[in-house]
VOGUTOR-641501 format. One record per residue (C-alpha): x, z, y; residue number from 1. Coordinates in pm, 1 decimal. Layout:
residues N
(site (X Z Y) NUM),
...
***
This chain:
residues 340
(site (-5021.6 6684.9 -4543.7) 1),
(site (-4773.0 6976.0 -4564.8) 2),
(site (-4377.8 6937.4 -4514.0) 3),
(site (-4371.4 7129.4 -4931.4) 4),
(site (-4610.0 6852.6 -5015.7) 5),
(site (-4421.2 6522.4 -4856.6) 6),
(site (-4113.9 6675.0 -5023.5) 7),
(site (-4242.1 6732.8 -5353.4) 8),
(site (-4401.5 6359.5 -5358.2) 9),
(site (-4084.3 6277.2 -5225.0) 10),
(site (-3885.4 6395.1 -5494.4) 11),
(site (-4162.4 6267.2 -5796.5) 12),
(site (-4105.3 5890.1 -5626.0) 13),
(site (-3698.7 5977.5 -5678.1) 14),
(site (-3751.0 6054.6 -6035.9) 15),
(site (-3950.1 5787.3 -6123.3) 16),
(site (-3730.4 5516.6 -5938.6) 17),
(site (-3470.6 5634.4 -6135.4) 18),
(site (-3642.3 5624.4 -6487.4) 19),
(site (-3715.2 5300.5 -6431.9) 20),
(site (-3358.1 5221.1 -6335.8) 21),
(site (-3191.2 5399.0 -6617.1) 22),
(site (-3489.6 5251.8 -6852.0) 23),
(site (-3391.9 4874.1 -6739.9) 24),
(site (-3031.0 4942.4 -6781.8) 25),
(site (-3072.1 5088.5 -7150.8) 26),
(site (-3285.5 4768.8 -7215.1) 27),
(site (-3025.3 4541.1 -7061.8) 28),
(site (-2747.1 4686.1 -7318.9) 29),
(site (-3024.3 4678.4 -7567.2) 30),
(site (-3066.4 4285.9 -7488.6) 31),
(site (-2697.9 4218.5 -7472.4) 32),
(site (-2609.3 4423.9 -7799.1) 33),
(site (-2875.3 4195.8 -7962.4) 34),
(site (-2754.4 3850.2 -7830.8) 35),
(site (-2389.1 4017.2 -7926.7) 36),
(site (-2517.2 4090.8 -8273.7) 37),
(site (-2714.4 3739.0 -8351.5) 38),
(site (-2377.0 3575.9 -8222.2) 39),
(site (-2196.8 3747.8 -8462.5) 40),
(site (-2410.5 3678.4 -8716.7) 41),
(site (-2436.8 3306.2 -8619.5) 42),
(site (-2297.0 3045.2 -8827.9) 43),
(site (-1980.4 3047.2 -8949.6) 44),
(site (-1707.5 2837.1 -8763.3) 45),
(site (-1394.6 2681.5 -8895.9) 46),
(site (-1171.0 2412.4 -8742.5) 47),
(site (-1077.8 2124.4 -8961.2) 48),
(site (-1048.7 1757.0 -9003.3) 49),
(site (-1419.4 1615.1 -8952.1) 50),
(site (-1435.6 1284.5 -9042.2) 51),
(site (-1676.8 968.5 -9004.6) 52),
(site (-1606.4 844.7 -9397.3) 53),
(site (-1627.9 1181.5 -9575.2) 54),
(site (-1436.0 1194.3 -9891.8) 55),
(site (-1597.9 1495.4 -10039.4) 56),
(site (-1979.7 1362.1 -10100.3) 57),
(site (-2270.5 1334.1 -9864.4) 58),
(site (-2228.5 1542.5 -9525.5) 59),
(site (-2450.3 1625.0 -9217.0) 60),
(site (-2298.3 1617.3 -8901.3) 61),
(site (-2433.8 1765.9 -8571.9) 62),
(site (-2365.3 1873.1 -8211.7) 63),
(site (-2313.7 2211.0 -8248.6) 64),
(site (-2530.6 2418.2 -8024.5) 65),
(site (-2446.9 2813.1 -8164.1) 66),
(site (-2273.1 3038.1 -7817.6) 67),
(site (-1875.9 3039.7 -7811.9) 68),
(site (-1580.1 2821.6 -7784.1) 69),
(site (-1684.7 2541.7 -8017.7) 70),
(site (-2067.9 2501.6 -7884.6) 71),
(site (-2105.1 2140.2 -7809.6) 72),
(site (-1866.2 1984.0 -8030.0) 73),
(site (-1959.5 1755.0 -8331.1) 74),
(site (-1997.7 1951.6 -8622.3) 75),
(site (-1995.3 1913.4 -8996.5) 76),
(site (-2170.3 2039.6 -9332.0) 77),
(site (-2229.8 1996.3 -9653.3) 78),
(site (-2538.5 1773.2 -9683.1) 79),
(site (-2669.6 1997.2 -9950.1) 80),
(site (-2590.0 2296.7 -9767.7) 81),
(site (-2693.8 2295.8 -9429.9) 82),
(site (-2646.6 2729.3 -9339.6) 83),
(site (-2345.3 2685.9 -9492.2) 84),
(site (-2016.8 2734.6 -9251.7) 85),
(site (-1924.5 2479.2 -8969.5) 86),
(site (-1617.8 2264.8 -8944.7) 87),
(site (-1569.1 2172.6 -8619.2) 88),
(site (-1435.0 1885.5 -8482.1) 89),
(site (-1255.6 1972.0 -8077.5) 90),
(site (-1533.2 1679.3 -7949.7) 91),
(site (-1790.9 1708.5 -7788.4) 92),
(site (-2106.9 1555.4 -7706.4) 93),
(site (-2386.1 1555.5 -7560.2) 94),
(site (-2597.7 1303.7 -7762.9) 95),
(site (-2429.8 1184.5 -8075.4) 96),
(site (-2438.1 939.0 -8406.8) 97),
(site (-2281.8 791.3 -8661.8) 98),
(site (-2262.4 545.1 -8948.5) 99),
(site (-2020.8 349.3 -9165.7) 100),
(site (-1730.0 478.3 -8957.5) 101),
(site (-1832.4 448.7 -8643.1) 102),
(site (-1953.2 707.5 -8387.0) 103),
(site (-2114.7 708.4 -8043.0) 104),
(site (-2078.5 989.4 -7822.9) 105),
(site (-2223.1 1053.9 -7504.9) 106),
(site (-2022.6 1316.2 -7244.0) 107),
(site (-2077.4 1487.2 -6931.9) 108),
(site (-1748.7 1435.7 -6714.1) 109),
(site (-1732.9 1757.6 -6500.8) 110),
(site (-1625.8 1646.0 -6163.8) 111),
(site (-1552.8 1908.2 -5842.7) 112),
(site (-1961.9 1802.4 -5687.8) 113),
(site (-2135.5 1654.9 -5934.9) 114),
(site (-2121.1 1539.8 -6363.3) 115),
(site (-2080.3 1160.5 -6435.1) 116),
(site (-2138.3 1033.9 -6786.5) 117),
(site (-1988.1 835.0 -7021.7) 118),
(site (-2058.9 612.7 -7334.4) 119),
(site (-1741.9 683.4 -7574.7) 120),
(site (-1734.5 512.9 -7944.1) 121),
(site (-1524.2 691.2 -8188.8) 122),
(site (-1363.5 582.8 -8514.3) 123),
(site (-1381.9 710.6 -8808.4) 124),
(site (-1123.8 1001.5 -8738.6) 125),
(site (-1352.3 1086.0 -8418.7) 126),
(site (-1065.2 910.1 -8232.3) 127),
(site (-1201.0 683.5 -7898.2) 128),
(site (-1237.6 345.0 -7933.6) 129),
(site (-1374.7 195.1 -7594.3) 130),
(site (-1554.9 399.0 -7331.1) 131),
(site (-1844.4 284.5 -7086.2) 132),
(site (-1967.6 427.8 -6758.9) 133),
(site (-2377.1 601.2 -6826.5) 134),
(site (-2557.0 581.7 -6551.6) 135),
(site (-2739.6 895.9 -6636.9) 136),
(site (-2801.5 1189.5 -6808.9) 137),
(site (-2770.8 1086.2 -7176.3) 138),
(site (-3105.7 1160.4 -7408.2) 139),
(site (-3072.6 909.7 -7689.2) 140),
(site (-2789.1 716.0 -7949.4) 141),
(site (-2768.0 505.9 -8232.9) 142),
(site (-2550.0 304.8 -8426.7) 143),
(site (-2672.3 18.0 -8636.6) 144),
(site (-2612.5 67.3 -9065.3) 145),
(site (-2324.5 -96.7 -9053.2) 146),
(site (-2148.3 62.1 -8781.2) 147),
(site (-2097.8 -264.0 -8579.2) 148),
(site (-2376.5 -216.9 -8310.8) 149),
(site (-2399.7 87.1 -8058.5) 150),
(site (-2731.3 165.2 -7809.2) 151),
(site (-2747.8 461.1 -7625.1) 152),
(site (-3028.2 581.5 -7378.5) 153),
(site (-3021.1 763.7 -7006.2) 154),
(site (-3225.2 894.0 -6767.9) 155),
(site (-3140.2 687.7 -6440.5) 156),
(site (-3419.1 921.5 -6242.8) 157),
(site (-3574.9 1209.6 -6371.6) 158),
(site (-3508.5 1456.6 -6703.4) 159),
(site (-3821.7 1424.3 -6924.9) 160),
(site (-4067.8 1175.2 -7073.6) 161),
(site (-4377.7 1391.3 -7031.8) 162),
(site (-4494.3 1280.5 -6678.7) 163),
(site (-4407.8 920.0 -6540.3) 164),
(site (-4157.7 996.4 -6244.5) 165),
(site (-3869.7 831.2 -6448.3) 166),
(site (-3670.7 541.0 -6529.1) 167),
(site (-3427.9 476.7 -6852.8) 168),
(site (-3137.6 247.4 -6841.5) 169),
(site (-3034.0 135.0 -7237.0) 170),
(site (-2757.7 -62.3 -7377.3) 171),
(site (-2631.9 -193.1 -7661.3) 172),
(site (-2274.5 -257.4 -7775.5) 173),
(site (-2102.3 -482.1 -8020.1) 174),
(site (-1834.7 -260.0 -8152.1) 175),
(site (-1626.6 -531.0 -8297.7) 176),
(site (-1599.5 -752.1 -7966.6) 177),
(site (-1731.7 -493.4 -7658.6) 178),
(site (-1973.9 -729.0 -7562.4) 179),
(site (-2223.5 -523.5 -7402.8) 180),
(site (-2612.5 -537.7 -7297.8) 181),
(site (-2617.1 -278.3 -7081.0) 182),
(site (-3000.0 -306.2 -6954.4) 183),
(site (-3248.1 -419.5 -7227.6) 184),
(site (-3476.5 -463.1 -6939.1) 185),
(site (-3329.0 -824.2 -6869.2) 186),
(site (-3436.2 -926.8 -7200.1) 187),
(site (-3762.4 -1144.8 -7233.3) 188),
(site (-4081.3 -987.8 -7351.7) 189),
(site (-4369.8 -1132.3 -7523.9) 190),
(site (-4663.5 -849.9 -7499.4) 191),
(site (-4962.5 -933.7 -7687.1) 192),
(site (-4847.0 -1237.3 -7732.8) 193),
(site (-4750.7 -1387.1 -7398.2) 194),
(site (-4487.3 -1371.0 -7197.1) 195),
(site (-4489.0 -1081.7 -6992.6) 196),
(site (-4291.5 -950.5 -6661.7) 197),
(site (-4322.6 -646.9 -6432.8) 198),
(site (-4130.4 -413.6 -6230.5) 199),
(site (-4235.6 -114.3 -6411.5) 200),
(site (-4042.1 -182.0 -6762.6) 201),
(site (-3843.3 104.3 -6935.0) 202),
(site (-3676.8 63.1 -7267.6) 203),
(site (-3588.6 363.0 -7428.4) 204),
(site (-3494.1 466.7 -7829.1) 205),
(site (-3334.0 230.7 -7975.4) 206),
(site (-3373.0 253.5 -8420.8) 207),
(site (-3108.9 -54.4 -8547.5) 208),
(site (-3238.4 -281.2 -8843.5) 209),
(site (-2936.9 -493.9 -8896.2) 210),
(site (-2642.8 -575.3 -8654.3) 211),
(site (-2923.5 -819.1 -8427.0) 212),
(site (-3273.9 -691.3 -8521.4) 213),
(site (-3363.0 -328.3 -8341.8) 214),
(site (-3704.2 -126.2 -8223.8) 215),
(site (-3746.0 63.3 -7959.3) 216),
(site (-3987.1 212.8 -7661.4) 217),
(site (-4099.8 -48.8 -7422.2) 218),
(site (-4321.4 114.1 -7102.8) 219),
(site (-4511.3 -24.3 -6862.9) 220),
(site (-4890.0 -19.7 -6699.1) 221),
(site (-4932.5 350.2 -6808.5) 222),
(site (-4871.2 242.3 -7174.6) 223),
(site (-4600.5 235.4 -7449.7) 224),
(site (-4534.5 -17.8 -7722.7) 225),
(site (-4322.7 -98.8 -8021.3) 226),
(site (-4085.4 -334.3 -7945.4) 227),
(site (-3929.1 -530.5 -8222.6) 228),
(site (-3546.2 -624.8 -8048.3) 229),
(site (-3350.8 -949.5 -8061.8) 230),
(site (-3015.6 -906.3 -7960.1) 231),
(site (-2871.3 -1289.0 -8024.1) 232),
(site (-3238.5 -1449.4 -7845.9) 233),
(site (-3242.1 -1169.1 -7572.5) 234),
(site (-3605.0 -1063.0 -7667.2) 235),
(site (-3849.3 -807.2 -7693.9) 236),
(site (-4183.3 -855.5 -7881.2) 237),
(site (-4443.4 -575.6 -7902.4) 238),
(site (-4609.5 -492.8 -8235.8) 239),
(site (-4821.7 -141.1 -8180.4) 240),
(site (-4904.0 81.4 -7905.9) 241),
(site (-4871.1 462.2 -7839.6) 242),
(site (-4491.7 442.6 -7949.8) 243),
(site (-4220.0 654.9 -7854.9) 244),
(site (-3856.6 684.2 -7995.9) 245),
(site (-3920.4 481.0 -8294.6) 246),
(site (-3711.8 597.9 -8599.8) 247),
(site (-3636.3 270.9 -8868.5) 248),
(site (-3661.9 437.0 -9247.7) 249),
(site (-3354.4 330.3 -9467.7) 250),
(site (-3559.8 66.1 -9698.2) 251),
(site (-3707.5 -100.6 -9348.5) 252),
(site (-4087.7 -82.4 -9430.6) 253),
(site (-4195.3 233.9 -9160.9) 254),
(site (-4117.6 418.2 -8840.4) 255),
(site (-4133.6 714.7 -8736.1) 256),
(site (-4237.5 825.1 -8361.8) 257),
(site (-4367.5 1055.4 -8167.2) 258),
(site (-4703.6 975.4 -8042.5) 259),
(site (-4905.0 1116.3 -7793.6) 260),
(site (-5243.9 1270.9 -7887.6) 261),
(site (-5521.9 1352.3 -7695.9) 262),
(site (-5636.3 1672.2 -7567.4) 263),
(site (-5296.3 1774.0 -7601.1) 264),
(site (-5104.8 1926.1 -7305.5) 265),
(site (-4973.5 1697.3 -7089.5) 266),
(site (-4621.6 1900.0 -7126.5) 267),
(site (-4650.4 1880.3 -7528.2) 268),
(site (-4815.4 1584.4 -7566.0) 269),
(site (-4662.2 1424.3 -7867.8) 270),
(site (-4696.1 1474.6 -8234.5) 271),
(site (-4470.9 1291.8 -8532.1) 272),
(site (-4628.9 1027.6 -8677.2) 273),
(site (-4522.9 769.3 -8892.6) 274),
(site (-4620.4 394.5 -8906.0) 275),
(site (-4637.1 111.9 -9208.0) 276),
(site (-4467.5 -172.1 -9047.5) 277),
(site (-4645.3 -420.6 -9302.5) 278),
(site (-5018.4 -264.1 -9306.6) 279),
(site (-4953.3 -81.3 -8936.6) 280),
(site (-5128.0 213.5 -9097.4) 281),
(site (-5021.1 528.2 -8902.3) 282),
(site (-5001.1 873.1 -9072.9) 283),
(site (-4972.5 1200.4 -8919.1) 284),
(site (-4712.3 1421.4 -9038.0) 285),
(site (-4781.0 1804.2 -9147.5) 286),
(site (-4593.4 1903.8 -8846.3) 287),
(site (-4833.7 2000.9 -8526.1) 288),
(site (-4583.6 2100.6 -8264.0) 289),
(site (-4472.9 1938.5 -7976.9) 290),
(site (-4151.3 1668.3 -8077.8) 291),
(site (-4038.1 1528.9 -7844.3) 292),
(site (-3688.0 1394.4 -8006.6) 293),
(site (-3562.8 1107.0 -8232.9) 294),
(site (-3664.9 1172.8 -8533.0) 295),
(site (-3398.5 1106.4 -8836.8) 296),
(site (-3462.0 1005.9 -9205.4) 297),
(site (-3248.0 1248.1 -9447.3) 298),
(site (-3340.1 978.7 -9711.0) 299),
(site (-3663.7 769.1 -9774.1) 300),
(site (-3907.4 1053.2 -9744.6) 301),
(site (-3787.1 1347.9 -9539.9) 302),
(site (-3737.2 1347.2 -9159.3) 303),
(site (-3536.5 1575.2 -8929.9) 304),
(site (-3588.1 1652.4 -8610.7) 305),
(site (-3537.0 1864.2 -8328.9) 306),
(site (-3756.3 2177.4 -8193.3) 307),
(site (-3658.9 2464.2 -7969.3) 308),
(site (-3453.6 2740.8 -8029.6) 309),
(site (-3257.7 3086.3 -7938.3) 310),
(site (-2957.8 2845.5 -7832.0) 311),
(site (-3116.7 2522.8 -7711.4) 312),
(site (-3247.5 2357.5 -8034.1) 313),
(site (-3329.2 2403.4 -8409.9) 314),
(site (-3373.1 2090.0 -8683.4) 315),
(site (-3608.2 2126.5 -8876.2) 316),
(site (-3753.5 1880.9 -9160.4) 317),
(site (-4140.6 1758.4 -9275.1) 318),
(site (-4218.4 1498.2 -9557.4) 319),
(site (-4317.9 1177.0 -9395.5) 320),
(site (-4627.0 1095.1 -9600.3) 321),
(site (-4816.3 1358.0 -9445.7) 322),
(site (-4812.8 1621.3 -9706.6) 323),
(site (-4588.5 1909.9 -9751.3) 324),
(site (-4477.4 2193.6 -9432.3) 325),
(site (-4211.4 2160.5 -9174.0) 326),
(site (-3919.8 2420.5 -9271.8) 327),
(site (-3582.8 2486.2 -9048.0) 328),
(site (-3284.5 2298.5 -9189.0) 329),
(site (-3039.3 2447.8 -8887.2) 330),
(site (-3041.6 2691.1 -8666.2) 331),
(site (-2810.3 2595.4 -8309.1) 332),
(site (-2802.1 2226.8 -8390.4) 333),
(site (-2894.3 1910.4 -8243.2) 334),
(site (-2819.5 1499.2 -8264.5) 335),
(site (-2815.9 1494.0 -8662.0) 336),
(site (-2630.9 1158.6 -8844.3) 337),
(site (-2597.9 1173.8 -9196.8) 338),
(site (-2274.9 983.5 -9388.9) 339),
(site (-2160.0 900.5 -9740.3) 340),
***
């Protein structure tokens, strides 16, 4: 090879490195002027008084996932306008809910090595009540109809319930005293009818019927089960298998839950179901994604849930007899409760 030629391959291999420099840097800007630009066209923020008895009709509140100062905080709308503009609250949350006039919020507590968490329940001007220590990273809340009971879910080991490589801690709180049961796995199961202990137990998801009747997620041996709570007798019963985050509809008849189907991927490997507590009849919903969240009822036939999104997570909405299409109620939004 020639000294003219090395040179002039030199120089090509010069060129080229820097088109593709200059060409990653124009996409970079490109990238960043978009993110700028869907920011800016986000939704609309305004700070105001949010509040856990709305005055002005039927409201949605969320944890407010949309980039810039207020992301995390507790959020409210309209019920009947969902896109419409945010008030914001100055709280934040990680997981969140609310009913009759009483919140539960779970927080991160930034320390200088590592995040603790916390258990805080608000009143109905999002003021703190009582806190409690969380001995993990928070992934599910509740509070009971009438706004006296609290239950919150937390990883204790691990981040996900796709694999098995985890353990849950839940608790439940009586608002009115602070009496607190803050491992449901102490409680006495009955599992097909007999009494029933192991070491592998998890209780997760807790859905409130009244101020002492609850479901939830009980696991163990590989499997999961519908647990019907006693809070006063300390008990767990199971009622139907392949049940995860159970969801109590407002009249009390059905639940909704994600259920794991097969030949799906062991990452995705739940669908939204819902199940007739009287006939046990489970129905599959339109929706054929992956869910893996609580589902909520909007009212006695809708359901919202969570899916991922440009900011962390979308809710979207499906009938829950099965018919119908899932459609996206809110974009940047997560850890729905709906009041008045």
């Amino acid at each position: 090879m020639t000294r003219t030629t090395r040179l002039v391959i030199l120089l090509f291999a010069v060129l080229l490195l820097g088109s593709i420099g200059t060409g990653a840097v124009l996409y970079a800007a490109h990238r960043a002027g978009t993110r700028d630009e869907q920011q800016a066209h986000g939704p609309t923020m305004r700070t105001g008084t949010v509040s856990l008895r709305p005055p002005d009709g039927r409201r949605l509140l969320v944890r407010n996932l949309a980039w810039g100062p207020h992301r995390d905080e507790i959020a409210t709308v309209p019920a009947n306008d969902p896109q419409g503009p945010r008030t914001v609250s100055g709280v934040k949350c990680l997981r969140f809910h609310a009913a009759a006039g009483s919140g539960i919020c779970l927080q991160a507590v930034h320390g200088t090595l590592t995040d603790t968490y916390q258990a805080v329940v608000l009143d109905s001007h999002l003021h703190e009540l009582h806190r409690f220590p969380a001995a993990g990273i928070p992934t599910r809340a509740r509070i009971s109809p009438s706004g006296h009971m609290a239950a919150w879910t937390v990883f204790v080991s691990g981040d996900s319930y796709a694999g098995t490589n985890f353990s849950t801690r839940t608790a439940i709180v009586d608002t009115r005293t602070w009496a607190i049961d803050d491992n449901l796995e102490t409680f006495h199961v009955t599992k097909d009818g007999r009494p029933y202990q192991a070491a592998d137990i998890n209780i997760w998801g807790v859905t409130f019927a009244d101020d002492n009747h609850f479901y939830a997620t009980l696991a163990t041996g590989g499997q999961t089960y519908l647990v019907r709570g006693d809070v006063t007798a300390r008990t767990l019963t199971t009622l139907h298998r392949n049940v995860e985050c159970p969801s109590l509809s407002p009249d009390g008849t059905r639940i909704a839950y994600k259920k794991r189907v097969k030949g799906a991927s062991p990452d995705a490997p739940w669908r939204l179901y819902v199940l007739n507590l009287h006939t046990m009849k489970e129905t599959s919903t339109a929706e054929q994604r992956n869910i893996d969240d609580q589902a909520l009822w909007a009212d006695s036939s809708t359901l919202v849930y969570a899916l991922p999104g440009d900011y962390g997570s979308d809710l979207w909405t499906i009938p829950a007899d099965g018919a119908g299409e899932a459609r996206r109620l809110m974009p940047s939004a997560l850890a729905p409760a709906y009041l008045g």
